[in-house]
Structures are given as C-alpha cells and as structure tokens.
GUMAR-89592 format. One record per residue: y, z, x of N, C-alpha, C, CB in turn. Coordinates in nm, 3 decimals, padded with zeros to 5 digits. Glycine has a CB too. Layout:
r n.c2 = Y, n.c3 = Z, n.c1 = X, ca.c2 = Y, ca.c3 = Z, ca.c1 = X, c.c2 = Y, c.c3 = Z, c.c1 = X, cb.c2 = Y, cb.c3 = Z, cb.c1 = X
...
This chain:
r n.c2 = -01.344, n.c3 = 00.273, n.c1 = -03.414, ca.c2 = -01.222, ca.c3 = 00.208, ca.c1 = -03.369, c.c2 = -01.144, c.c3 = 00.299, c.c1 = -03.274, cb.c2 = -01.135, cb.c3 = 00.169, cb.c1 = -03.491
r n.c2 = -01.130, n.c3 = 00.429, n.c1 = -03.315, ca.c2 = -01.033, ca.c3 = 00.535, ca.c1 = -03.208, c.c2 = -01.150, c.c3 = 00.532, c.c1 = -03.070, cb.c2 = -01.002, cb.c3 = 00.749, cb.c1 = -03.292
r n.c2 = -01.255, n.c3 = 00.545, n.c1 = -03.061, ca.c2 = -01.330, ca.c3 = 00.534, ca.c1 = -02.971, c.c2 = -01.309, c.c3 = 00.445, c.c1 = -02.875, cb.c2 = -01.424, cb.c3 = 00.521, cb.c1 = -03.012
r n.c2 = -01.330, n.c3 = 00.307, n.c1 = -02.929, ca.c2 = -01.274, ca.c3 = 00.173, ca.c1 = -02.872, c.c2 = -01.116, c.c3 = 00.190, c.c1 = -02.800, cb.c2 = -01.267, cb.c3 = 00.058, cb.c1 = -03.008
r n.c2 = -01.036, n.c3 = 00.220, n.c1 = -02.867, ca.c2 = -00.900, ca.c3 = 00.254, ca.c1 = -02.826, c.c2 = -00.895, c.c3 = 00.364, c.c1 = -02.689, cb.c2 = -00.826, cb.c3 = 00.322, cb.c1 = -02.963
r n.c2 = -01.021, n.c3 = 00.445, n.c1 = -02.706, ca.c2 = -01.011, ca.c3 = 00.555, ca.c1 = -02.635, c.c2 = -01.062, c.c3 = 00.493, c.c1 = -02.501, cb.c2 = -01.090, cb.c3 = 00.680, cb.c1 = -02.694
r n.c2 = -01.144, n.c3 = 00.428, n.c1 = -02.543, ca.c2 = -01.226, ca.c3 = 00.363, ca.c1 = -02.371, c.c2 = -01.118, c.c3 = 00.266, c.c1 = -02.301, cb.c2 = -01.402, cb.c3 = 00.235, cb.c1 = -02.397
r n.c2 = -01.046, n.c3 = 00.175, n.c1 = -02.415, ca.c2 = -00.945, ca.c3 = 00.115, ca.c1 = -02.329, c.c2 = -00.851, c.c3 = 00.156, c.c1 = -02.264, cb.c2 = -00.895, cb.c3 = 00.049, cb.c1 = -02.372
r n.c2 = -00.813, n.c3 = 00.269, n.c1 = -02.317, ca.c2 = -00.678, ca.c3 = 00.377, ca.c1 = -02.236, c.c2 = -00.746, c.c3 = 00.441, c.c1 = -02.108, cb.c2 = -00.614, cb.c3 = 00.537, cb.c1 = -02.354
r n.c2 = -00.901, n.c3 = 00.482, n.c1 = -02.112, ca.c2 = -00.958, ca.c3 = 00.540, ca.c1 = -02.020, c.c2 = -00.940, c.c3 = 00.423, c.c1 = -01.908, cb.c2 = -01.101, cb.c3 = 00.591, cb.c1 = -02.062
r n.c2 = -00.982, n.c3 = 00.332, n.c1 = -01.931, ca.c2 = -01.033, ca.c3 = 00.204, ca.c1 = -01.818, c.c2 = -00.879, c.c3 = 00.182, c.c1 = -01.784, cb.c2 = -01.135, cb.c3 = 00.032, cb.c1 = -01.893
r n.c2 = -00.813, n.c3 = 00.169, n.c1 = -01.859, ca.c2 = -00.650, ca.c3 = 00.136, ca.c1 = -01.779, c.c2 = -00.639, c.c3 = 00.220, c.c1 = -01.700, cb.c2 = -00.509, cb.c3 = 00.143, cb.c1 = -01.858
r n.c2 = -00.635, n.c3 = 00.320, n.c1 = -01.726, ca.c2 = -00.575, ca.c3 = 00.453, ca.c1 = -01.641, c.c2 = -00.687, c.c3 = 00.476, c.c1 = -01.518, cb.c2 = -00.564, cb.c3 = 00.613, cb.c1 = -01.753
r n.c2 = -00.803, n.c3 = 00.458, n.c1 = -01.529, ca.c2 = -00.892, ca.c3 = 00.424, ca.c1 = -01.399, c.c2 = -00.847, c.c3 = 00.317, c.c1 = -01.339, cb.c2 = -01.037, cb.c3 = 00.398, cb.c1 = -01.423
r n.c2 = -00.804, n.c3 = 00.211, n.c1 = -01.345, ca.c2 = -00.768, ca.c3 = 00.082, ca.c1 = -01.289, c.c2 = -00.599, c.c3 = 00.108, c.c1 = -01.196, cb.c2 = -00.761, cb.c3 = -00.042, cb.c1 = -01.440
r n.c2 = -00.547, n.c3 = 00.184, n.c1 = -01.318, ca.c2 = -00.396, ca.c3 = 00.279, ca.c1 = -01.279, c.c2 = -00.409, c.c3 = 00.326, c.c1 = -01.120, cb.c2 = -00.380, cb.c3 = 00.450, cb.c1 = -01.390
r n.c2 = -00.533, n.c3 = 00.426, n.c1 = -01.158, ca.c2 = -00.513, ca.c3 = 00.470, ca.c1 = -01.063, c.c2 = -00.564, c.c3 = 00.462, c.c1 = -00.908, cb.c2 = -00.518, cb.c3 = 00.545, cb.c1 = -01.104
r n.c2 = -00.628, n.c3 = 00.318, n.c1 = -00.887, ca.c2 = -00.734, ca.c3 = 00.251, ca.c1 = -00.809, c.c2 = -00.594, c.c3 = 00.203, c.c1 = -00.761, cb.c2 = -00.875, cb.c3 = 00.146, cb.c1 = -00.873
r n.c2 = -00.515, n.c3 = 00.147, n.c1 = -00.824, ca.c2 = -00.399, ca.c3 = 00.066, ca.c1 = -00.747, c.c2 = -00.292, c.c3 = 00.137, c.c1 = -00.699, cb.c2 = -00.337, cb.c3 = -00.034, cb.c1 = -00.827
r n.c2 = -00.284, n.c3 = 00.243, n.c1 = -00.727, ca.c2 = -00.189, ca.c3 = 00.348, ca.c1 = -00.683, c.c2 = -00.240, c.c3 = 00.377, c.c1 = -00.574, cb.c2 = -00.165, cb.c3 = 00.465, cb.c1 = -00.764
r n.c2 = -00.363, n.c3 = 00.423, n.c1 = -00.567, ca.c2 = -00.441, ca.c3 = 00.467, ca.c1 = -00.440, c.c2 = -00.450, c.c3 = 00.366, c.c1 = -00.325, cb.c2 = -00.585, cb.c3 = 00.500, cb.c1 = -00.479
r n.c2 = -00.492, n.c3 = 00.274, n.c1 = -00.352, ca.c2 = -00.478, ca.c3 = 00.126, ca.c1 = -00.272, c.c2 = -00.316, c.c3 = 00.132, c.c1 = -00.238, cb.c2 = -00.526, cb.c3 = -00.033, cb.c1 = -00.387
r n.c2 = -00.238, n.c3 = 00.156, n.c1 = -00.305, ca.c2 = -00.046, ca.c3 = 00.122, ca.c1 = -00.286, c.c2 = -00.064, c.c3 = 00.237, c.c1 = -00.174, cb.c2 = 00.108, cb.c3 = 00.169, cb.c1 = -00.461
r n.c2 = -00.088, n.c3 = 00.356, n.c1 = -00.205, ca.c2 = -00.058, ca.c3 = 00.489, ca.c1 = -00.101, c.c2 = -00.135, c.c3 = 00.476, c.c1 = 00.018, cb.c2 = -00.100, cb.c3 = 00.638, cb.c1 = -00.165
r n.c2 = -00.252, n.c3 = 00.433, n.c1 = 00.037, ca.c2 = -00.296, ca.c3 = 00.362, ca.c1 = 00.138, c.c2 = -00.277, c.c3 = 00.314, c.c1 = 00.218, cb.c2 = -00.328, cb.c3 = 00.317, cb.c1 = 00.133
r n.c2 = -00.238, n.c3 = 00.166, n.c1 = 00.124, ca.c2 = -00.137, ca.c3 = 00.071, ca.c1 = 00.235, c.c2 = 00.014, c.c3 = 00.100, c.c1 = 00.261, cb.c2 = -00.129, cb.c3 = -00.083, cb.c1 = 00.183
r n.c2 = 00.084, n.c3 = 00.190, n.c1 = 00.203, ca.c2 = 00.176, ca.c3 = 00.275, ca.c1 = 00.238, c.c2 = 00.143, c.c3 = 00.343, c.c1 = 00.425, cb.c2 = 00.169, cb.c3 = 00.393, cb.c1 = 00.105
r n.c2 = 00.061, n.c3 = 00.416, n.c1 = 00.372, ca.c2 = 00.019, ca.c3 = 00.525, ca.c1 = 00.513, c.c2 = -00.021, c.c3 = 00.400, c.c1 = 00.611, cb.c2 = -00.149, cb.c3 = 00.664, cb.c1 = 00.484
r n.c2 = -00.079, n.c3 = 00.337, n.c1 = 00.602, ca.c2 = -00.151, ca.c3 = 00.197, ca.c1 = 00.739, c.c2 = 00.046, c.c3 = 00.175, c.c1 = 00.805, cb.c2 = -00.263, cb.c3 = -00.057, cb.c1 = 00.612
r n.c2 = 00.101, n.c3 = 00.144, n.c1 = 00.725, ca.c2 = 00.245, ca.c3 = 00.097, ca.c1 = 00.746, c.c2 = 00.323, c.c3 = 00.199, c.c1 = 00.832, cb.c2 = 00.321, cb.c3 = 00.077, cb.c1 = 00.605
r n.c2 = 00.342, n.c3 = 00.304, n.c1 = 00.743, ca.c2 = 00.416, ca.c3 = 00.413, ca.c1 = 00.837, c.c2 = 00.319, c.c3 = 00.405, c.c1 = 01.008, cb.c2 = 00.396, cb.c3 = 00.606, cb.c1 = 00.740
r n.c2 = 00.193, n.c3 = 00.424, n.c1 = 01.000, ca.c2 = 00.096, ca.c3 = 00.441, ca.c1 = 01.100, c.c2 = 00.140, c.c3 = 00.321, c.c1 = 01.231, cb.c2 = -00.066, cb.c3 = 00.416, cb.c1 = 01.023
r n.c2 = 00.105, n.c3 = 00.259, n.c1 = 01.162, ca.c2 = 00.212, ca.c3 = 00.105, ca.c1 = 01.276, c.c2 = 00.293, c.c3 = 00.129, c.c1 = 01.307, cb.c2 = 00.275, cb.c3 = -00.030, cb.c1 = 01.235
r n.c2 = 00.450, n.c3 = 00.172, n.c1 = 01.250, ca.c2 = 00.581, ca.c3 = 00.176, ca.c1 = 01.261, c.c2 = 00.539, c.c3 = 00.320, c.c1 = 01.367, cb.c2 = 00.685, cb.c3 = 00.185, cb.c1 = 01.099
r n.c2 = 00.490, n.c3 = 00.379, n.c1 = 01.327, ca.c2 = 00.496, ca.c3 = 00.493, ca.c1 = 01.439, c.c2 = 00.477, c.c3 = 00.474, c.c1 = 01.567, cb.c2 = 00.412, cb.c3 = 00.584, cb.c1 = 01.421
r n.c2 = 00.350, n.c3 = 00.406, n.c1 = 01.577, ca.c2 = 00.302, ca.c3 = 00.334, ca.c1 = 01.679, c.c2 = 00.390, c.c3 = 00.242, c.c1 = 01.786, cb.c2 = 00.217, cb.c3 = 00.261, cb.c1 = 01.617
r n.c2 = 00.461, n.c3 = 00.120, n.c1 = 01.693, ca.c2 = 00.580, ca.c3 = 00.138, ca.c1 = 01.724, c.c2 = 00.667, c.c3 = 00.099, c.c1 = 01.844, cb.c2 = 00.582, cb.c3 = 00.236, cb.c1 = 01.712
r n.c2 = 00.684, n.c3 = 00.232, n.c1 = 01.715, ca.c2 = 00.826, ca.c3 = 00.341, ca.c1 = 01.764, c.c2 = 00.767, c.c3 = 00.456, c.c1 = 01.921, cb.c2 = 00.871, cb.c3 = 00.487, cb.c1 = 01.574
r n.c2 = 00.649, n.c3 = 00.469, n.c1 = 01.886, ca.c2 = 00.652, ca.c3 = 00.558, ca.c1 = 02.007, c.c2 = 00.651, c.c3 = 00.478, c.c1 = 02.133, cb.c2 = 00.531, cb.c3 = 00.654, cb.c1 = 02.008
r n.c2 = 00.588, n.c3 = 00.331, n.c1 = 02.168, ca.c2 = 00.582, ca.c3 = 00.253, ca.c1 = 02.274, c.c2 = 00.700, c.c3 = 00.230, c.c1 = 02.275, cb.c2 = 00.501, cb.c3 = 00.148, cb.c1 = 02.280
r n.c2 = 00.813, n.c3 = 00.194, n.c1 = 02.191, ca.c2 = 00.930, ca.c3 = 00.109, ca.c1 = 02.224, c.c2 = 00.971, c.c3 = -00.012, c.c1 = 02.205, cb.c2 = 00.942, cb.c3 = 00.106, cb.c1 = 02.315
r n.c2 = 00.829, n.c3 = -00.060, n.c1 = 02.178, ca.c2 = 00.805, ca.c3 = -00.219, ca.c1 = 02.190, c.c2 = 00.828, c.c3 = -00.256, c.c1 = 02.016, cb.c2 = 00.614, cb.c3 = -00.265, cb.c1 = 02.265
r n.c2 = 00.857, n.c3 = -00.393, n.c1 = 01.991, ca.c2 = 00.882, ca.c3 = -00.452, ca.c1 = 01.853, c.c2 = 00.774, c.c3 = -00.546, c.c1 = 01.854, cb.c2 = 01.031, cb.c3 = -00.521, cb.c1 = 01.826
r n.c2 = 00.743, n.c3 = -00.555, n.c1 = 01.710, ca.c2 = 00.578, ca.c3 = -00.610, ca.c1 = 01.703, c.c2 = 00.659, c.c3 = -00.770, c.c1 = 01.733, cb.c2 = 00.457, cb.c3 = -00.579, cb.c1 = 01.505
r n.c2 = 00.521, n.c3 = -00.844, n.c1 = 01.744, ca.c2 = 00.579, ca.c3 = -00.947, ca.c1 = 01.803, c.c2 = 00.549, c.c3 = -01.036, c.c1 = 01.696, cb.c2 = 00.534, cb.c3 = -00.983, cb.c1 = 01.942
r n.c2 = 00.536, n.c3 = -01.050, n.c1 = 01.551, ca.c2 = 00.558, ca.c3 = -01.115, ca.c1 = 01.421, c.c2 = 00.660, c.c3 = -01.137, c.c1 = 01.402, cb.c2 = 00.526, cb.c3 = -01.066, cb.c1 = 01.321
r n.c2 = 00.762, n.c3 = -01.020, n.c1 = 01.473, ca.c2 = 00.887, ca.c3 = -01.026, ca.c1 = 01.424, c.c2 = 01.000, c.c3 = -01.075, c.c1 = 01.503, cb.c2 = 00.914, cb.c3 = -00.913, cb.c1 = 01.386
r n.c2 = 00.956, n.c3 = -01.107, n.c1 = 01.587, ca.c2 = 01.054, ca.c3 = -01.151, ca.c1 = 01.747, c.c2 = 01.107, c.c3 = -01.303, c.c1 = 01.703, cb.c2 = 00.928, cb.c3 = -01.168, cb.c1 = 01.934
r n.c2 = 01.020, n.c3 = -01.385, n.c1 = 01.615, ca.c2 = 01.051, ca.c3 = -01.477, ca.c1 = 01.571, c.c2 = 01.169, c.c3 = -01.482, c.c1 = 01.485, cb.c2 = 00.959, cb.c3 = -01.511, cb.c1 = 01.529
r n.c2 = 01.181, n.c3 = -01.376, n.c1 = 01.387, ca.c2 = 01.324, ca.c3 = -01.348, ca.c1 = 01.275, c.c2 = 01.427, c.c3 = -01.357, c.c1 = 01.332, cb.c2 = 01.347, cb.c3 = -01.212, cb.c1 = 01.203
r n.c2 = 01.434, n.c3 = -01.275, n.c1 = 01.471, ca.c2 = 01.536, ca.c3 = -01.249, ca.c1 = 01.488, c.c2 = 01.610, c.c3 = -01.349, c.c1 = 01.660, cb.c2 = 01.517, cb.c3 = -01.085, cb.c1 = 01.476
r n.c2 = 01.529, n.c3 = -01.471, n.c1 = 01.628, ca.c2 = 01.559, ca.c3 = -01.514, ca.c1 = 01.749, c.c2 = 01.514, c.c3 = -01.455, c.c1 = 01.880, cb.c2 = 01.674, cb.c3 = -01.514, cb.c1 = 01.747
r n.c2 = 01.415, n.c3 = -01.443, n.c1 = 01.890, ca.c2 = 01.409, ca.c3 = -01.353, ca.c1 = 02.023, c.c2 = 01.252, c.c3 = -01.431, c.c1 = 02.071, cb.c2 = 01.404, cb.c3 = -01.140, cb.c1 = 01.988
C-alpha cells in the first residue's frame, strides 16, 4: 500500500513538473515575441483590432 502511495506522489510530481516546464517555455516563446516586437516598433497585428486601429 505505501508503495502504491509512493508511485502516485512520484507520477504527480513528474506530471508537476512536465507542466511547469511546458508553462516556462511558453513563458520564454512570449517574452521572445514581445522582444521582437519591441525592437521593430511595430504592434502585432492580432491586436490592432482591440484597440480600434
């Protein structure tokens, strides 16, 4: 039974940390764009729509 208990805490915490990694990931892709950007000047054009433009 502690065994059983033990594999399920293991597999959460592998799964934990697959989605954290995936989150920090798609974190960095984001900043990477915004940089991108920011260095042309230009505003992506998904967003030209929000704001009336």
């Amino acid at each position: 039974m502690k065994n059983k208990i033990a594999l399920i805490h293991k597999e959460a915490e592998e799964k934990r940390a697959m989605v954290e990694a995936k989150h920090s990931e798609e974190l960095l892709k984001a900043e990477e764009v915004a940089a991108k950007y920011r260095a042309s000047g230009l505003a992506p054009k998904k967003l030209l729509g929000y704001f009336g433009g």
